[in-house]
N, C-alpha and C positions, 0 to 999 in steps of 0.2 A: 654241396656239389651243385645245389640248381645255380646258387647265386653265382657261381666261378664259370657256369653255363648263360648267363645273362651277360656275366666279362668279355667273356669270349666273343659273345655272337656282337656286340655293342662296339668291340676291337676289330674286330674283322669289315661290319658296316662302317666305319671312320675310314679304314685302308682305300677300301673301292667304291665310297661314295664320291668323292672328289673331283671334278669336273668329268660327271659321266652323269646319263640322265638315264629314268625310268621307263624302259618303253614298253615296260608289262610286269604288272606286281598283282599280288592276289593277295598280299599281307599276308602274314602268319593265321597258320591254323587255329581254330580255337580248343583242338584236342589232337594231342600226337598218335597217339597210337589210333586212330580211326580214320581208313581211309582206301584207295583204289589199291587190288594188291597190284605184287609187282615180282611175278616167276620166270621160269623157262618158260611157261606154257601164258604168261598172262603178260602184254604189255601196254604200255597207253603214252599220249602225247597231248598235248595241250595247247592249243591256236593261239598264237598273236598277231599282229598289224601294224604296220607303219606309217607314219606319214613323211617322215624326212628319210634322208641314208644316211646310215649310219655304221661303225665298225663297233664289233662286238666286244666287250670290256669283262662281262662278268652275268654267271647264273646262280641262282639262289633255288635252291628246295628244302623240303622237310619229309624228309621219310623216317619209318620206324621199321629198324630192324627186327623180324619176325624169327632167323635163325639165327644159329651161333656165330657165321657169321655172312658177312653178304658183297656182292660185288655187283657193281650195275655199266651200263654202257648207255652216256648220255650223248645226248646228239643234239645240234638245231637242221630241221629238215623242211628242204621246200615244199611249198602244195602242190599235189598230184590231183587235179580235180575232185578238189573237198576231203581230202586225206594226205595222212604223212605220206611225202616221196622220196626223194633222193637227199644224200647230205648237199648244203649250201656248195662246201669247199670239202676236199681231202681233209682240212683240218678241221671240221667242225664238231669231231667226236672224238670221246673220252670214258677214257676205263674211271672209275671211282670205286675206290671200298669205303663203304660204311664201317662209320667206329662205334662197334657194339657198345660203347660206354660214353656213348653221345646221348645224354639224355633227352635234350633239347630239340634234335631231329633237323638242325640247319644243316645243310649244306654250303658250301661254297665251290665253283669253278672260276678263278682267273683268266682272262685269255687276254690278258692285257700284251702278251709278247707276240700274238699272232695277228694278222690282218685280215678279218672275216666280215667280208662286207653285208650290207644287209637293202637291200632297196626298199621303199614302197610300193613296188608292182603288183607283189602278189602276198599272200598270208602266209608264216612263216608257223612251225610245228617244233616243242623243245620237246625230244621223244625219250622216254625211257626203260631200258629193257635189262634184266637179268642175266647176268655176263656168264651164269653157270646154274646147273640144276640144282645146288646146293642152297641158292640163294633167295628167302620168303621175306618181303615185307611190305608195307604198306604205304603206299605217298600218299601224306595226311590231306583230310578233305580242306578247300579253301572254304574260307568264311563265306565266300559269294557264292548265289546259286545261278547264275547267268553267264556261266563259259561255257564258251564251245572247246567238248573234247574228246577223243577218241581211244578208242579200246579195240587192242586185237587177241583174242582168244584163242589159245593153241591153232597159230597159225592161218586162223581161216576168215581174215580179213579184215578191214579197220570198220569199227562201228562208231558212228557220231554220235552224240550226246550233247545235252545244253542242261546244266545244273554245277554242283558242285565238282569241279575240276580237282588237279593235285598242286598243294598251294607252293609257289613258285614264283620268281622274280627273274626280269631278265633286264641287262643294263647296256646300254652301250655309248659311246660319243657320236654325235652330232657330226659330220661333215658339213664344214663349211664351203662354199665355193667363193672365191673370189670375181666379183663379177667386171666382166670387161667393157670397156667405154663403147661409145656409139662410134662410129665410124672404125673402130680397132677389126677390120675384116678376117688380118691372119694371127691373132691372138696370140700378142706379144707383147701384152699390156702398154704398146707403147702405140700412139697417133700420129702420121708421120706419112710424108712421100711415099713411102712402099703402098701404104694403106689407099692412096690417092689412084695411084697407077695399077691398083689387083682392081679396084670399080671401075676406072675407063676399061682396062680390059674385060671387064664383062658386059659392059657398057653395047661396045663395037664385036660383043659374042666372038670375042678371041679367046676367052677363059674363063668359062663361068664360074661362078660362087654357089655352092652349095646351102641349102636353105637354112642352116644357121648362121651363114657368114650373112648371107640376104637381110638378115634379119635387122645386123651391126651397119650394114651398107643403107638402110633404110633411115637416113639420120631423121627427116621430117614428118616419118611413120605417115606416108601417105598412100603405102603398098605399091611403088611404082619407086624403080631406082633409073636415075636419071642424072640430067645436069645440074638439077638442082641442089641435089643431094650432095656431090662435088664441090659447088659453091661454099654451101653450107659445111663441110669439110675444111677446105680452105681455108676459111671463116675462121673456123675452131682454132687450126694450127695457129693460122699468123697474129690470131689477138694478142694484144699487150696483155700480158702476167704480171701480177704484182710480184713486183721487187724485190719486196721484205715479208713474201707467206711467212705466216705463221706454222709451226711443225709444232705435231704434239708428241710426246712419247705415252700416253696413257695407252694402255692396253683394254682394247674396246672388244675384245672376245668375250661375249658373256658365259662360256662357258669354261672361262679358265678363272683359275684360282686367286692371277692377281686382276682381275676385271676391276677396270678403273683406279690403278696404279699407274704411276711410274714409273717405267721401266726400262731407262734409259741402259748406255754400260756404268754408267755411276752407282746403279742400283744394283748391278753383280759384281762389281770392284772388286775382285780376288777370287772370283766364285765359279767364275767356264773359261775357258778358253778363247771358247769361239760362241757364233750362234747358230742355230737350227730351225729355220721355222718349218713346223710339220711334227707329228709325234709318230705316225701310222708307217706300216710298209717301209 
């Protein structure tokens, strides 16, 4: 049984590893049944951080069920000044039963089908609470004693803590932005007469540009938009272009599966229809 519990949990990490990154793991527990409990009357959440945005992919726990059997409602929740607040989105919470004959104590949530953004602003909370008074068990301690996490007891407020937290994983994709050329004012990734005449008219304060267009209109980054920036514009558009560019079809997303492939339509020859670029929303 343990070893078909090692299949499992080793099948299931292949499925939602795959172009998704780790943006909070505490690794597996070093003993299952020992750990925060988790009742009607007892519940707790565990602090993470970001530094990029990201959408939400997938959560990892380890809990041991205590009763016969058990039902939880997991959530990922904003910071309410240094405690869990509100849900991110409508969607960011989840009924789950526990399978009394989980020995192993993994968890898994998907959310690959929903769009649950996640920013670097502020520290994000994966909360967990007992979905009925029937329901005793324990989210196993992490191996680390340097989380911050929080605990609310029968109702009477969330208490912080820095030790051993409830060990958990949380995954998500990377948002990538595509970034827009200098002079591209009304971001159309294209450089071009329109882009020339939205800066004279800001120019002669007929239309101004708001302080991120300011930023694109600033081509010789000397904090001052002017005529010479125009010139310089100009400049860009009418230069001679080589002839014969070179195009590559390698796929330079480092977060995608075929990174540094090939991936022309010769390389799905029978295989879509069409293309899609974007996976989210």
């Amino acid at each position: 049984m343990k070893k078909l519990s090692i299949i499992l949990i080793l099948l299931q990490l292949s499925i939602f590893s795959q172009d998704r990154t780790t943006i909070y793991n505490t690794g597996s527990p070093p003993i299952i049944d020992e750990g925060h409990g988790i009742s009607i009357n007892q519940s707790m959440a565990t602090r993470f951080t970001l530094s990029n945005d990201y959408v939400l992919e997938a959560i990892v726990f380890y809990m041991s069920l205590q009763s016969q059997e058990g039902n939880l409602i997991v959530s990922i929740r904003e910071d309410n000044n240094g405690a869990p607040g509100e849900l991110v989105s409508e969607l960011s919470q989840w009924n789950h039963s526990l399978d009394p004959f989980n020995l192993s104590g993994y968890n898994l949530i998907l959310t690959t089908d929903l769009c649950i953004y996640l920013n670097p602003s502020s520290p994000y909370w994966l909360r967990i609470d007992a979905a009925d008074a029937n329901t005793q068990a324990l989210w196993s301690y992490s191996s680390g004693t340097l989380y911050t996490y929080s605990q609310n007891n029968n109702q009477e407020g969330w208490i912080n803590n820095i030790g051993q937290t409830g060990a958990s994983g949380v995954f998500a994709e990377q948002i990538y932005e595509n970034p827009y050329q200098k002079g591209d004012v009304n971001f159309d990734f294209l450089v071009n007469i329109t882009d020339i005449i939205a800066i004279i008219s800001h120019i002669i304060e007929n239309n101004l540009l708001d302080d991120e267009q300011l930023d694109y209109a600033d081509l010789n980054s000397d904090g001052y938009i002017n005529v010479t920036d125009i010139v310089q514009l100009i400049n860009n558009i009418i230069q001679v272009q080589d002839e014969n560019p070179n195009f590559t079809l390698t796929d330079i997303n480092p977060a995608s599966e075929l990174y540094n492939l090939d991936i022309g339509p010769s390389y799905f020859n029978g295989q879509v229809s069409c293309y899609y670029f974007g996976k989210q929303g």
